[in-house]
N, C-alpha and C positions, 0 to 999 in steps of 0.2 A: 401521589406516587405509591408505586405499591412496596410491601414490605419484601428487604431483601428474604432471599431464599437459604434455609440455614445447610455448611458444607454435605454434599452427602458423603453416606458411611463412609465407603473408601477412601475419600480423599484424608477425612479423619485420622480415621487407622494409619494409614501410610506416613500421614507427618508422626503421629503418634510414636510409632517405631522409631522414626531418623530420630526424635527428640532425644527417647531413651538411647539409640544409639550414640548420640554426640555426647549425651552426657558421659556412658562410659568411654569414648575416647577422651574425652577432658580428664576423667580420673585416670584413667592407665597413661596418659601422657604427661601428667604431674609427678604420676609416682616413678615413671621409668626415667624421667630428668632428672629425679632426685636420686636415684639409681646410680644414673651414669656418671650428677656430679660429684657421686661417690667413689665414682671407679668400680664398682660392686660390692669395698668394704665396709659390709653391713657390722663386722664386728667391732667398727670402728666406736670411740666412745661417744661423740656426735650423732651418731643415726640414730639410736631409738629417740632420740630429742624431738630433731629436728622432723621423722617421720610424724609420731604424736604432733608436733605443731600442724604438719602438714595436712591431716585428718583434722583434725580440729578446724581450718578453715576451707578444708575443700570444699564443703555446703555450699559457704555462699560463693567461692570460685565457681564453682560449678554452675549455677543458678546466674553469675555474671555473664558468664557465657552463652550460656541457654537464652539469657536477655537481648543479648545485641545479634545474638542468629536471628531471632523473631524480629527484634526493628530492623534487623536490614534485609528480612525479608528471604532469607536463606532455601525456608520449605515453602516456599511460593514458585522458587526455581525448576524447571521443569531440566532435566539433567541429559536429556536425551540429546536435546539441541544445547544443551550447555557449550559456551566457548571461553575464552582469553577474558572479556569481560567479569563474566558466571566466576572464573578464576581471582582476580584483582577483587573483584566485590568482596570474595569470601575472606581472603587477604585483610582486607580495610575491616573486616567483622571481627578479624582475630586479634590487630593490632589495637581496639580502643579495649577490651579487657583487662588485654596484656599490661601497656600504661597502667590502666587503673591499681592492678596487681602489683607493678613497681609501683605506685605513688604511696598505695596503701603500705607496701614490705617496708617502707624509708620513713613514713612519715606519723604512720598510727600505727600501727603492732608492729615495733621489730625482729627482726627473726623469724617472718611467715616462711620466706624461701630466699635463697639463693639467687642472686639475679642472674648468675650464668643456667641455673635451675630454668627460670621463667624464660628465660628467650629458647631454650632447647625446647620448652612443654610448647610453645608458639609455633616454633616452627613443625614439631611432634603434630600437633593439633589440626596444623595448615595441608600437610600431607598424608593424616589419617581421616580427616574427614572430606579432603577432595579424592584422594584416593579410593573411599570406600564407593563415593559417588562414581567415581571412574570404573572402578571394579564394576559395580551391578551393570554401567552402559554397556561397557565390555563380556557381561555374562549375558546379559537381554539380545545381543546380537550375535552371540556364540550358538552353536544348530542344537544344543541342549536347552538354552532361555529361549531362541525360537519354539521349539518343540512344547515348553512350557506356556508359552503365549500364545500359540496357534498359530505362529506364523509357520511360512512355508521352510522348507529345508535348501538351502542357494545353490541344489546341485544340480549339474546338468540334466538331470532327470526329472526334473518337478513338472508336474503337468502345469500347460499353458492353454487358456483360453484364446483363440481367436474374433474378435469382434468384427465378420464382415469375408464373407465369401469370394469376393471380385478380386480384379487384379491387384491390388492394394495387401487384401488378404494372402494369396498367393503367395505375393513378395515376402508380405512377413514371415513367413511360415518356410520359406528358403533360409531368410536372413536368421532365424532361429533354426534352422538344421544347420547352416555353417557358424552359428557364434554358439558354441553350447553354453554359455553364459546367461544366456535370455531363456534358458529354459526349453522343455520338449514339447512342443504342440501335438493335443491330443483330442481337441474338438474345435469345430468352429461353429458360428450362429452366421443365421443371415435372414432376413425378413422375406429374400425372394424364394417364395414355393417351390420353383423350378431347381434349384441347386439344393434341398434337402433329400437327404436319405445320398448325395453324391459324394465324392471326396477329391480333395485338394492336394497335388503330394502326396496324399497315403490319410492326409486327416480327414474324419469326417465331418459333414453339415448334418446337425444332429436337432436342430432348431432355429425359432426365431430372437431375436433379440430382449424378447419380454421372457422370452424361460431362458434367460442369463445366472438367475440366482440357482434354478434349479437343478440345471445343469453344471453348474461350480461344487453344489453338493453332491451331484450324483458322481461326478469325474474326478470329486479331490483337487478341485481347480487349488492351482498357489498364484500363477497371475494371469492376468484379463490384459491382453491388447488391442488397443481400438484399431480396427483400419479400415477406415471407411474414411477417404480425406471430404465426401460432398458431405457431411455428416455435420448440420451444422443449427445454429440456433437453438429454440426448444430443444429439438428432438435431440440434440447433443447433450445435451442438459438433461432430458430423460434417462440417456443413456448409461453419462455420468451416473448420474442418480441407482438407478438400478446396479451397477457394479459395484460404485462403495458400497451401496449395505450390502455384499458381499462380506466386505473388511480383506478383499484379498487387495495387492498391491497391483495400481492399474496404469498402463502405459498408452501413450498413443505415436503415431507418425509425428518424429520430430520434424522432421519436410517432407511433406508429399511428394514433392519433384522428385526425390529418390527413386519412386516405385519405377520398380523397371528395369533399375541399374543392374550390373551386375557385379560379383563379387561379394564376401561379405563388409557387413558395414557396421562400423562404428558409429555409436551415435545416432543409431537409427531411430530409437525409439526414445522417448524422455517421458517424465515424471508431466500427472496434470498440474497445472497454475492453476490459478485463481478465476483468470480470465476465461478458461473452459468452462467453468461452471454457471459465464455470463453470454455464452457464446450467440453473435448472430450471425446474420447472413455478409457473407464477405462483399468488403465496399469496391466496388466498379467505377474505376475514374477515368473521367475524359482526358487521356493523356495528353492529347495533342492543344486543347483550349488551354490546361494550364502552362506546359510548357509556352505558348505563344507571351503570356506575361513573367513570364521567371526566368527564362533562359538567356543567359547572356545579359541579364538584368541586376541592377544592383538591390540586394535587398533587404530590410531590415527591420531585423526581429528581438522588441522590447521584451523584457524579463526571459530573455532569450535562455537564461542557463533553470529554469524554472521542469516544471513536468512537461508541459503543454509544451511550453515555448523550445524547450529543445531536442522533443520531436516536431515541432514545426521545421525545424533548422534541417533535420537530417531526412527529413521529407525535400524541402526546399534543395539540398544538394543532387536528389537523385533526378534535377531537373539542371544540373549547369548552371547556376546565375553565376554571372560573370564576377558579382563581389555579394559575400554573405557577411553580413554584418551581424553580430552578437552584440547587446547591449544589456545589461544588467547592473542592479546595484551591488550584488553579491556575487565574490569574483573565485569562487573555490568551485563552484557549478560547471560556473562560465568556461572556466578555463578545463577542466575535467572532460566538457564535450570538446571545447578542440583537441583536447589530446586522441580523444575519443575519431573525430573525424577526419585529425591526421594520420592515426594509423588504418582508416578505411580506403581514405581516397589518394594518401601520399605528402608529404610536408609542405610544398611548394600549394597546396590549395587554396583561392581566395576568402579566404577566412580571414577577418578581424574581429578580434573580442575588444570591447568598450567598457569602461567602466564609466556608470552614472546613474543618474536619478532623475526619471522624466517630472520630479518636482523643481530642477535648476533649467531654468529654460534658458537661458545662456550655454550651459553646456548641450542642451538640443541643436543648438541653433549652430554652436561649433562643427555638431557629429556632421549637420545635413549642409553647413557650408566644407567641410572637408571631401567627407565622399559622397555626396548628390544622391543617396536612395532614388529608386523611382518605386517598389513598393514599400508597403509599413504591415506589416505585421503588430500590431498591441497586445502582447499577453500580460504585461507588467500590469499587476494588481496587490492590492491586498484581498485575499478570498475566504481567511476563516473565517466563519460569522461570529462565534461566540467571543471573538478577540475584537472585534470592530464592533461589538454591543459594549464594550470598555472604554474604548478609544476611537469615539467614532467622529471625532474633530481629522484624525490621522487618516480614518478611511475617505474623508473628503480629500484632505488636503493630495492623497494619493491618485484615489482612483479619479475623481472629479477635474479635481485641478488640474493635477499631472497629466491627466488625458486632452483640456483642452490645449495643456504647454505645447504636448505634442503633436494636436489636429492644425494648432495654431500656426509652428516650426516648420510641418509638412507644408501649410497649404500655401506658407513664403516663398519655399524654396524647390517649389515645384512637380512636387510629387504626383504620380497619377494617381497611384491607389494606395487603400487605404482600409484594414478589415480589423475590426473592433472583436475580440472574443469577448463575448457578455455569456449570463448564465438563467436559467429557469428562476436565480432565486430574482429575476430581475421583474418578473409576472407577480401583479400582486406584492410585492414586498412584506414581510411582517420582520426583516431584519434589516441595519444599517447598512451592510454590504450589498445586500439587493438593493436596497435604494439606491444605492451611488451607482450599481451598475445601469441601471434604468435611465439614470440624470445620463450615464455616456451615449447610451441609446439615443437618448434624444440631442444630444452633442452631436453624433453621427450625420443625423439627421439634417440638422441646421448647417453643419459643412458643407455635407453633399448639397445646400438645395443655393448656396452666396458663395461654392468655391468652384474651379476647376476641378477637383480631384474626385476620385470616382469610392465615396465612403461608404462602408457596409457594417452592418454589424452582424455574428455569426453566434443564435442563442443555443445553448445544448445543458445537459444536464452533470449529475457524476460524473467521473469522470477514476476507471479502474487502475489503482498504482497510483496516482497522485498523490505526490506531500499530504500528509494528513488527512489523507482517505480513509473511511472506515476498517476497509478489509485489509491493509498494513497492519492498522491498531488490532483486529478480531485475530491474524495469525501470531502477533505477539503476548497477546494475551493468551492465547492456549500455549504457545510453547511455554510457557509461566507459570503452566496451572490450572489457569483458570483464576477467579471468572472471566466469564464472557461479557461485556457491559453493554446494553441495549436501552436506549432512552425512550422506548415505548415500541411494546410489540405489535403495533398496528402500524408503524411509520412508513413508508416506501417510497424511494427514489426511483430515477432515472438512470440506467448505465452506459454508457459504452468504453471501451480500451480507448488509450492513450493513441494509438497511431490512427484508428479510428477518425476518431474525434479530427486530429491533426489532417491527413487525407480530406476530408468534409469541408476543413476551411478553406481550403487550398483550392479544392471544388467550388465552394461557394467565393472563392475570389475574382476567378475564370466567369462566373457569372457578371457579379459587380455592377447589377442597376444602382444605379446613385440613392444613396437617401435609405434604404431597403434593410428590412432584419430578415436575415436570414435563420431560417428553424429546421436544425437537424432531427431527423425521425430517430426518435430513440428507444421505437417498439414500445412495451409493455413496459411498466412499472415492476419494481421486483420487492417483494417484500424485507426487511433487512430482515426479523427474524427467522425467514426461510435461509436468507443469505448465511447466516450465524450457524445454523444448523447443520447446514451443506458443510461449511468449512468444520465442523467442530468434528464432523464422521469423517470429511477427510483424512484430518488427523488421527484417525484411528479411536476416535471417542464415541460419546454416547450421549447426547443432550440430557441435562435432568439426571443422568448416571452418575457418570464417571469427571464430567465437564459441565460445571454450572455455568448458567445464563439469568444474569443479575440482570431487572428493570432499574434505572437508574433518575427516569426524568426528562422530559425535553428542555435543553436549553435553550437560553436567551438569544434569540432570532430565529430559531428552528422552527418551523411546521411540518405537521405528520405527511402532508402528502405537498409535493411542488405539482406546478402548471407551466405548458410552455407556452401558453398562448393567452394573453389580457380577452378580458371580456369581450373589449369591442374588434378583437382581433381576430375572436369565433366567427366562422361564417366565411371571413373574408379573405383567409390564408388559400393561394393556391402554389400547387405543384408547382416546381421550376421542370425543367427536361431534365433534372437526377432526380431520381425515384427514391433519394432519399433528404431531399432539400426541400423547406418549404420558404416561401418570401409573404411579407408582412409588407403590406405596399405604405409609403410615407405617411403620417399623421400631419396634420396642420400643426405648427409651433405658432405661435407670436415673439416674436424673436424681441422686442423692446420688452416684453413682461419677463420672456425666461433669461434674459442675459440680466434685469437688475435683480431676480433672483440669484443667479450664480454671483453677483456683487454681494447680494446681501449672506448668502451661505459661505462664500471665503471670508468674512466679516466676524461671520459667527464661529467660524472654525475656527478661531483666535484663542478660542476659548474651549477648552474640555468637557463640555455641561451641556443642559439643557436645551440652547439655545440653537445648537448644531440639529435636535432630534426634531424640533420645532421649525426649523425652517425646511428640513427635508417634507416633515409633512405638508406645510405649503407648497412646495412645489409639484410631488406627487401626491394628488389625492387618492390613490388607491393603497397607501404606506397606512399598514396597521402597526406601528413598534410592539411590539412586546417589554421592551426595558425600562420604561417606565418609573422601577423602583431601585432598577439598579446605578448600584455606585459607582462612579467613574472617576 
């Protein structure tokens, strides 16, 4: 592991300031409580006393204070995005002092202060030091702290770059002379030859897309609007790329479909996500094949209120199923997306949320004797790996067992299909999570080949926005401060967005050879250090500057690079008719060998230890554990 990287200057300096700042609020908010529980009568015979006490132990007040800012982490707070939280924390940092200061005035020196004293200096304290914090946000975004910081000046006049000459550009360059809010467009770029040295509205084409930087310094650019809506993958990503290190503030087409409208628009244009900076080519779905299995169909969707699973669900509606079932163990999700799809599609919608645990297969066997699904969606998993390298009795009894509860339930009660989401880490396994999703793969498998019902399994990678996704954690961590935590700079994943992903299943369900893994093309691997980088200039930083990037480690189940395809599955993957689905044709099981193994592995699962890691390996020989030493 390499050694962390020690703050750099600024970030130093900066806390360095607040520190001495806070100390002097703590003093002047002592002495002015003493002050007011004076009334101002300093000639009173009490005050010189009681002040003298008051010096005499401000030291270590002071110093007590300065202590629980640092454990709770106060100059780690990034204040910009400070909110309600950032507020209540600081609150909770000023009340254990406080106590301690009463416990000390009562119990070991009496006479330090005044306890109507100390609850004034608390609250003194609570609104001088969030306030000061509040002040600098409020000076940082006033056109004088802009002016100080390089940013642009918010007024109708600031020049605006145009990204993209066509009618897209056009548009925007209307929608910016009627909203003077968005700024004055004063140049555009465009890659095509034929439109430069032309002008648009009065602006001119003054370049290509690659003299973006240079033309922001020669024109005073303040913002960059992308509008080019075919603009997509890489070269989006280039694009991106090229504009932040600008450092100017970049917009793109919040909907395409707008261009064209007329009037101005609100809303036109939005801030980039995250997702832009992973951007591919937009997924093409067979409308008609999926609707033929979903529409007017009952259908239902485990760990429904999850990432996945509930944009499976609002994918799933924009096809009619005549009843959407929601089923999850966690009912705060669950119910947040009906609310969520009753105010899209109207109250009266067939939506039912379920609560349960595809571990109780009595209550499977209730849901599928009630309302009859005819499809299954399975997103219900456990998925961190380095929590199931702890608990990996729990990641059987879930993902393993729970899956055949439910392949089992299905195949009772007459289901037709049936589409398993499994993951890359399921190739190879070197973690307990990938293991078990592997054992579902071949559960799949074994259904499809002794049942009626038509089973798939649908393998893919990352997946962007998901619970405990990297780049949730990386923009938390910069609003914070910094660092940035990376568990090795050579690591790289697979990406694709949430609806993405959801779309593809949905796709590959419409397909639905029995027995079959399905494998979504998930382009290029992306480096997560590049990814860290991207996001850290987003945020208006500087990698190694202004914004460290701490090496942390690989943990327990992790490997630096996934695969989507096992060994013996090179070679023999072909295309489906979507150009971005692949299928994995059935493996031979021994169903007498693999079903006393899954006896012998719910056996083991009884148990929290070894025994669990030990039997996985028997079953899959290509399971390298890594945890080995670890305690469970």
């Amino acid at each position: 592991m390499k050694k962390t990287k020690k703050l750099v200057p600024q970030v130093l300096l900066r806390r360095m300031i607040l520190v001495l700042l806070d100390a002097a609020i703590v003093i002047f908010s002592f002495y002015f409580a003493l002050l007011l529980r004076a009334d101002g009568a300093v000639e009173a015979s009490w005050w010189p006393h009681n002040r003298a006490l008051l010096y005499q132990n401000l030291p270590w007040i002071v110093a007590l204070y300065l202590l629980s800012f640092l454990a709770g982490g106060l100059y780690h707070v990034l204040w910009k995005y400070a909110g309600e939280r950032d507020l209540i924390r600081l609150g909770g940092m000023i009340a254990v002092p406080t106590g301690v200061v009463y416990f000390v005035n009562h119990f070991c020196v009496h006479g330090v202060l005044f306890d109507s004293a100390n609850a004034m200096a608390a609250v003194l304290i609570f609104l001088l030091v969030g306030g000061s914090r509040l002040a600098w946000r409020l000076f940082l975004n006033h056109p004088i702290g802009e002016r100080l910081r390089g940013v642009p000046n918010k007024d109708p006049n600031r020049p605006v770059m145009i990204v993209g000459a066509g009618e897209a550009g056009a548009w925007a360059i209307n929608v910016c002379k009627s909203n003077s809010s968005y700024g004055h467009p004063v140049v555009a770029v465009d890659d095509d030859l034929v439109k430069q040295g032309q002008t648009i509205h009065g602006v001119p084409v003054k370049g290509t897309l690659e003299q973006i930087p240079q033309l922001c310094t020669q024109y005073n650019i303040h913002n960059i609007i992308i509008a080019i809506p075919t603009l997509r993958g890489s070269r989006l990503n280039h694009v991106i790329d090229l504009c932040v290190s600008t450092h100017c503030p970049v917009q793109i087409l919040s909907d395409p479909q707008l261009v064209g409208s007329n009037g101005p628009q609100q809303g036109a244009f939005r801030e980039l996500n995250t997702a832009d900076f992973l951007s591919r080519d937009e997924v093409t779905l067979d409308n008609e094949k999926i609707s033929g299995y979903l529409t007017g169909k009952t259908v239902l969707v485990t760990g429904g209120g999850g990432s996945i699973g509930s944009e499976l669900c609002r994918q799933v509606m924009r096809f009619r199923p005549g009843k959407l079932l929601i089923f999850d163990i966690y009912e705060n999700c669950a119910y947040e997306l009906l609310m969520e799809l009753q105010q899209k599609y109207g109250r009266d919608i067939p939506v039912t949320v379920l609560i349960g645990s595809i571990r109780d297969k009595k209550r499977l066997d209730e849901v599928f004797e009630t309302y009859h699904p005819t499809v299954v969606f399975h997103a219900a998993a456990h998925k961190h790996v380095p929590l199931m390298e702890i608990s990996p009795a729990e990641a059987v009894k879930n993902n393993v067992l729970g899956t055949k509860n439910l392949l089992t339930s299905a195949s009772e009660h007459d289901v037709e299909r049936f589409v398993q989401l499994s993951t890359d880490k399921a190739v190879n396994p070197t973690s307990v999570m990938g293991c078990t999703k592997r054992i579902c793969e071949m559960l799949i498998q074994t259904f499809a080949g002794n049942t009626d019902m038509k089973c798939v399994a649908v393998r893919f990678g990352n997946v962007l926005g998901s619970h405990g996704s990297v780049i949730p954690l990386f923009e938390a961590q910069i609003k914070k401060g910094g660092p940035v935590t990376l568990t090795d700079p050579n690591i790289e994943r697979y990406f694709m967005t949430i609806p993405e992903a959801a779309q593809l299943v949905l796709q590959a369900g419409a397909l639905a050879e029995g027995g079959s893994i399905y494998v979504l093309d998930m382009g290029e691997p992306v480096k997560i250090m590049d990814l860290a980088k991207q996001l850290i200039r987003f945020y208006g930083y500087e990698p190694g500057v202004n914004m460290e990037i701490k090496i942390v480690g690989l943990r327990p189940g992790e490997k630096l690079y996934e695969e989507l395809m096992m060994d013996e599955e090179q070679g023999k993957m072909r295309r489906t008719e979507h150009n971005k689905i692949f299928v994995a044709s059935p493996r031979d099981i021994d169903l007498a060998v693999f079903y006393q193994q899954l006896q012998d592995l719910a056996a083991a699962a009884q148990h929290n230890d070894e025994g669990v890691v030990d039997q996985l390996e028997k079953m899959i020989p290509t399971f390298t554990p890594t945890r080995k030493n670890l305690k469970v």
